[in-house]
DRENZA-294776 format. One record per residue (C-alpha): residue number from 0; x, y, z. Coordinates in pm, 1 decimal, decimal comma. Layout:
REM DRENZA-294776
+------+----------+----------+----------+
| resi |       xx |       yy |       zz |
+------+----------+----------+----------+
|  NUM |        X |        Y |        Z |
...
+------+----------+----------+----------+
//
This chain:
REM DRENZA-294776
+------+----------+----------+----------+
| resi |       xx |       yy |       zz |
+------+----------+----------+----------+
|    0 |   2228,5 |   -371,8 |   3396,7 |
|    1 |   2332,4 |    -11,5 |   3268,9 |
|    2 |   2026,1 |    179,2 |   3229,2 |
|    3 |   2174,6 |    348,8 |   2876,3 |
|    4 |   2069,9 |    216,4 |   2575,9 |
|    5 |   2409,4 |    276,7 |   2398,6 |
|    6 |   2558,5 |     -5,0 |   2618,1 |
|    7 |   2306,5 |   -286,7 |   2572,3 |
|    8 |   2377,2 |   -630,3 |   2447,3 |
|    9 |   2135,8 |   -830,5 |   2259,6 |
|   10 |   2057,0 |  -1139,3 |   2332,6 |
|   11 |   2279,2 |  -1347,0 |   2094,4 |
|   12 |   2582,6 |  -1142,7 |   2228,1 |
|   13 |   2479,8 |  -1222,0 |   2561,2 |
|   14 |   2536,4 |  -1622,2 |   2472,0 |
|   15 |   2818,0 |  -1563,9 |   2307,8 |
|   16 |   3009,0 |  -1448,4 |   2591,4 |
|   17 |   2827,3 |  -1662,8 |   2839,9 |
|   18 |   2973,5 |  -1940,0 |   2651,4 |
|   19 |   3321,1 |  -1801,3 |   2639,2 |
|   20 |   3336,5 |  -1732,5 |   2977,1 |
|   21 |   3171,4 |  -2056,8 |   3083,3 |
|   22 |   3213,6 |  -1988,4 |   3494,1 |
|   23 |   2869,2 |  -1841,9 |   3655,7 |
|   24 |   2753,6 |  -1701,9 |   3999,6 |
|   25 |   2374,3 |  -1823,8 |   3982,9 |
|   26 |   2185,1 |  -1623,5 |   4270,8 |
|   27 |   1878,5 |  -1803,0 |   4384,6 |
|   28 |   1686,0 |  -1701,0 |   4669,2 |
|   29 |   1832,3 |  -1916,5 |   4900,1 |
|   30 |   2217,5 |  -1904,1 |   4773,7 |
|   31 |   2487,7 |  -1751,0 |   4545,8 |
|   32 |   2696,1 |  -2058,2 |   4373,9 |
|   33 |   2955,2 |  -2112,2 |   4182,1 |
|   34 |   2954,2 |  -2358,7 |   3864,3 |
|   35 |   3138,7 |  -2414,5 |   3512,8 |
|   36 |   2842,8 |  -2431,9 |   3272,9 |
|   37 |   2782,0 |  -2533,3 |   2898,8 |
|   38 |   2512,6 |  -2324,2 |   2662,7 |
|   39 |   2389,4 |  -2667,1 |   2502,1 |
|   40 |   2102,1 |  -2470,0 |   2358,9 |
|   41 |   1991,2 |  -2131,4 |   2312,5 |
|   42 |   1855,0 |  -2076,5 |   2584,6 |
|   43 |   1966,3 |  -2372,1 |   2861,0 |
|   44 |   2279,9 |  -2352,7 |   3033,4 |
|   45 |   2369,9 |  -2693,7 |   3235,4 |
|   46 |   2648,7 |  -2718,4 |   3536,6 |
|   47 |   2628,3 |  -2953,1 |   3831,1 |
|   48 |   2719,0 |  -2897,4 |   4215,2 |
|   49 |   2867,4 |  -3124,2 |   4452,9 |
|   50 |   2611,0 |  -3278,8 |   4670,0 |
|   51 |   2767,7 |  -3117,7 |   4956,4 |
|   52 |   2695,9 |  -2757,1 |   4809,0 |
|   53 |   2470,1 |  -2528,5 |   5058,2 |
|   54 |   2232,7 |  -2443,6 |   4773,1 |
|   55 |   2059,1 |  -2787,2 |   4756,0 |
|   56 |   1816,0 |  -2878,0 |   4724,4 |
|   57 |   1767,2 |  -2684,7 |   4435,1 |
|   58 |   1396,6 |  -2758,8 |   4366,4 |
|   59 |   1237,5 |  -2770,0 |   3999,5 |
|   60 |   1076,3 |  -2450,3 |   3890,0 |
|   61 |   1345,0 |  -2258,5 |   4119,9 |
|   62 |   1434,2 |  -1886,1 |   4006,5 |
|   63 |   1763,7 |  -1812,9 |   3885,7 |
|   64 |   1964,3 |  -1583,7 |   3748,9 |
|   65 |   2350,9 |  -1675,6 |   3593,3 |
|   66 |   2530,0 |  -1378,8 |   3616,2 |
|   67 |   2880,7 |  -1372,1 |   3372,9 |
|   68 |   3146,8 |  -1091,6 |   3440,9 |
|   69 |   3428,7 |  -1021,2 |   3123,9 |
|   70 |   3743,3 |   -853,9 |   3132,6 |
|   71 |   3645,1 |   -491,9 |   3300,0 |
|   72 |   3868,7 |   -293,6 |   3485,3 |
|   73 |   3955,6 |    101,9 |   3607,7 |
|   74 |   3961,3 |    384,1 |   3361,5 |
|   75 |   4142,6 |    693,4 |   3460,8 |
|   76 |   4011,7 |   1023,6 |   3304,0 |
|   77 |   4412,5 |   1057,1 |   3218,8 |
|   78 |   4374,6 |    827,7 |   2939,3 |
|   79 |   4104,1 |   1064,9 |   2750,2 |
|   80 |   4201,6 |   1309,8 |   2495,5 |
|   81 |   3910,7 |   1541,0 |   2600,2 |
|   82 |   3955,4 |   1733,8 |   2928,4 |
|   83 |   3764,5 |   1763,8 |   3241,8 |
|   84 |   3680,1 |   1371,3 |   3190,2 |
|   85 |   3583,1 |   1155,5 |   3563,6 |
|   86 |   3737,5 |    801,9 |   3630,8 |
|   87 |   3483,8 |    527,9 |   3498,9 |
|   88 |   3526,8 |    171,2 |   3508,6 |
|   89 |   3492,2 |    -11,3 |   3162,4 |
|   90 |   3290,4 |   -393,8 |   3154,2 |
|   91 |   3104,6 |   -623,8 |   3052,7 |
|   92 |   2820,1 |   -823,6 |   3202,4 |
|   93 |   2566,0 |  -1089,1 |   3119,4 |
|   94 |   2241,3 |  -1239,2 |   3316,6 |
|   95 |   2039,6 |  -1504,3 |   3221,5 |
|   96 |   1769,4 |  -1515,9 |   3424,0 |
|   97 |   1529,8 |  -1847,3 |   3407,5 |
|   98 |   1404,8 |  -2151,4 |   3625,2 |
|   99 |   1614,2 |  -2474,3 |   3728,9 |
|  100 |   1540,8 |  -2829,1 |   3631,5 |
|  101 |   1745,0 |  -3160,6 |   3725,1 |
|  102 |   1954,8 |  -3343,0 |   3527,3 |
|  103 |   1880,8 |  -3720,0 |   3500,0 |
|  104 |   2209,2 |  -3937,8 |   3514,1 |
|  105 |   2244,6 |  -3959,6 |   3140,0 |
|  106 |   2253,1 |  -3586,4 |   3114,4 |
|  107 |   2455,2 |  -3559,9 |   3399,0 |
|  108 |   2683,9 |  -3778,7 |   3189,5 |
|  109 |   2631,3 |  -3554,3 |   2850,5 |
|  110 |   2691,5 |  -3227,1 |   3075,0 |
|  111 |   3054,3 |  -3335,2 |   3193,0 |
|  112 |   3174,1 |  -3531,5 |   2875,8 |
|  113 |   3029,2 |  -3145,2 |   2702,7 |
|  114 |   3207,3 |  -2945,1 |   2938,6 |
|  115 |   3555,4 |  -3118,0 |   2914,9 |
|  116 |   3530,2 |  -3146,1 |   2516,8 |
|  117 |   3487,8 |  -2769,7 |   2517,4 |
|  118 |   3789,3 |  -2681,1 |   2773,4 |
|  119 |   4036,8 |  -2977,8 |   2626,9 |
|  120 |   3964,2 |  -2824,0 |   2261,1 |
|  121 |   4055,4 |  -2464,8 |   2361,8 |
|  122 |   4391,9 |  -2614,9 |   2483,5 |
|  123 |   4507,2 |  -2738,4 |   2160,7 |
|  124 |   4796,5 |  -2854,6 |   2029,4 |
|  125 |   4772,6 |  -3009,7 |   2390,2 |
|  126 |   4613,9 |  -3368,6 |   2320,8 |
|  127 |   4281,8 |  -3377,0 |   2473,5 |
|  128 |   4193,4 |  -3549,8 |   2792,8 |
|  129 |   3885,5 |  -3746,2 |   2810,2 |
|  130 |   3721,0 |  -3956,2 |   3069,9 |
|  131 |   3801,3 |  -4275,9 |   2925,6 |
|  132 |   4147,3 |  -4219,0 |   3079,1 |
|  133 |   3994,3 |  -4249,5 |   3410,2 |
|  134 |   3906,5 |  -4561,4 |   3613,8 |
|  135 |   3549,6 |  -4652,3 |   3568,2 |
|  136 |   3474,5 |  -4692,4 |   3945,6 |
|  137 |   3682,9 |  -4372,1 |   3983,7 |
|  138 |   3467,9 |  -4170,0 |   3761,9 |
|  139 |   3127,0 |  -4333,9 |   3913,4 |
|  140 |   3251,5 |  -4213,6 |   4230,9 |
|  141 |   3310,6 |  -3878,9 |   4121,2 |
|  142 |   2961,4 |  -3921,6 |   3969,7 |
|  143 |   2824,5 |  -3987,8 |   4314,8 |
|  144 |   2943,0 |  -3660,2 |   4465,0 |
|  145 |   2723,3 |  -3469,1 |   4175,7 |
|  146 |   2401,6 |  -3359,1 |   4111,9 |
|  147 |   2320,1 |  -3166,0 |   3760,5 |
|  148 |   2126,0 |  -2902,4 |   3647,8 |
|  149 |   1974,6 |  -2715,1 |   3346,6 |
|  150 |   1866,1 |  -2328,5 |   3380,5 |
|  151 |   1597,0 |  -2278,2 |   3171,7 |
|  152 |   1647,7 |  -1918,2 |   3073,6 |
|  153 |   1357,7 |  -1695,7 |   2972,0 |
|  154 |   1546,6 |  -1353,4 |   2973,5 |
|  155 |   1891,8 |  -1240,6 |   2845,3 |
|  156 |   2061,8 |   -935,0 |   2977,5 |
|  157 |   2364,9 |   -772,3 |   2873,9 |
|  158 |   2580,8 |   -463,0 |   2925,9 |
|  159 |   2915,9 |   -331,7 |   2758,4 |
|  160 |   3015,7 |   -112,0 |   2917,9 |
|  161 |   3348,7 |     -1,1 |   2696,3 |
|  162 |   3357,5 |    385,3 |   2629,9 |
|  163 |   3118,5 |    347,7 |   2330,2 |
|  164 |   2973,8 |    703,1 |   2449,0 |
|  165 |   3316,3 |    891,0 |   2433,1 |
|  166 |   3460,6 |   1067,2 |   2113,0 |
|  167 |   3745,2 |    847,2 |   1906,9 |
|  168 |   3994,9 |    975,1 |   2002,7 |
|  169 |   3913,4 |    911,8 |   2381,1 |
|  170 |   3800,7 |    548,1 |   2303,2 |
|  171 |   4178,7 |    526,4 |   2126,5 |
|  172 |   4336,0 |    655,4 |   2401,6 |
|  173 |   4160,6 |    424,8 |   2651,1 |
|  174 |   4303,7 |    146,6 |   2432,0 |
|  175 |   4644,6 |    219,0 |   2418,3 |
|  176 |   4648,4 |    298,9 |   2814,3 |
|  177 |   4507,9 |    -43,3 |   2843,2 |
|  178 |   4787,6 |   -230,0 |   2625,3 |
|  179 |   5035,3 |    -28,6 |   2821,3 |
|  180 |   4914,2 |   -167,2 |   3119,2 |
|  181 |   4903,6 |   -530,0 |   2961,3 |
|  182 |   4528,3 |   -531,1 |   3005,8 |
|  183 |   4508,9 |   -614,4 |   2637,2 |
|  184 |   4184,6 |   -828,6 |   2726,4 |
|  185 |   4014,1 |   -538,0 |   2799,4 |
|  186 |   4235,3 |   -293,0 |   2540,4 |
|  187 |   4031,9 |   -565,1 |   2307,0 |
|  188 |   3674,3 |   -532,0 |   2421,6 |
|  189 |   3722,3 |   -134,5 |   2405,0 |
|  190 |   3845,6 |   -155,0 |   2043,9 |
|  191 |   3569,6 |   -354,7 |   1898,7 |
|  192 |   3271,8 |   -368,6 |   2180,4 |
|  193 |   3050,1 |   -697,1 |   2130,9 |
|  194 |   2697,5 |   -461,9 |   2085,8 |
|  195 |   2945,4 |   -248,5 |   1850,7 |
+------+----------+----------+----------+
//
């Protein structure tokens, strides 16, 4: 994380946006994956792997840390009001850093139905999908192929990144560059940072 204080998030924002972006790379020492996850508490984020994934076995008690990237992109010194400015690049990042426990079936079960209800809900009007449209037998196959997981995590960390230490002006001008660009994700994040 950004060693300035000016940038940090605290831990609440850090949740926040790991459940919004809901897509990890966990780091172990033994593998970088991949995985949708759910914040179902605090501090536990669930996801499962296929079976097939390299990082299994992931053993109980192993060290982890989710790491969450937000909109962040390229900032050209053009964009500043105030002269004699470098290029930067404007983000935001999260870790959760913690230990991994199994899921048990019924979890397992909890984890997916969680992690659908979530996505289908942000796709409204669309009519949400939900497992009962599926084939029992289908869906314990699918089952099969899956093993889940809960990260425990002890420690949140959080950077944003988003001009906060440049004069108004600047951080306006950074903004508008960014809508002009249609990078209005990140145009956002720069008007209103989340540790803001």
């Amino acid at each position: 994380m950004h060693p300035d204080p000016a940038f940090t998030l605290p831990p609440d924002a850090c949740r926040t946006i790991a459940a919004e972006i809901a897509f990890t790379h966990l780091f172990t020492n033994a593998a970088v994956v991949h995985a949708p996850v759910i914040l179902d508490a605090p501090d536990r984020l669930t996801f499962h792997l296929s079976r097939r994934n390299r990082a299994l076995p992931l053993e109980p008690g192993t060290r982890a840390i989710a790491s969450f990237a937000a909109p962040n992109g390229y900032i050209s010194p053009d964009w500043y009001d105030t002269a004699g400015q470098v290029p930067t690049w404007n983000y935001v990042a999260v870790e959760a850093e913690g230990t991994i426990e199994p899921l048990d079936r019924a979890a397992l079960i909890a984890q997916i139905d969680a992690l659908d209800a979530i996505h289908e809900a942000r796709l409204a009007p669309k009519p949400v999908w939900t497992r009962d449209k599926v084939p029992e037998s289908a869906f314990e196959g699918m089952l099969g192929g899956i093993t889940g997981f809960a990260l425990r995590v002890e420690t949140w960390r959080g950077t944003a990144n988003l001009s906060q230490n440049k004069p108004a002006q600047d951080v306006a001008g950074v903004a508008a560059a960014l809508r002009a660009i249609g990078r209005d994700d990140l145009a956002a994040l720069v008007a209103q940072p989340p540790n803001r």
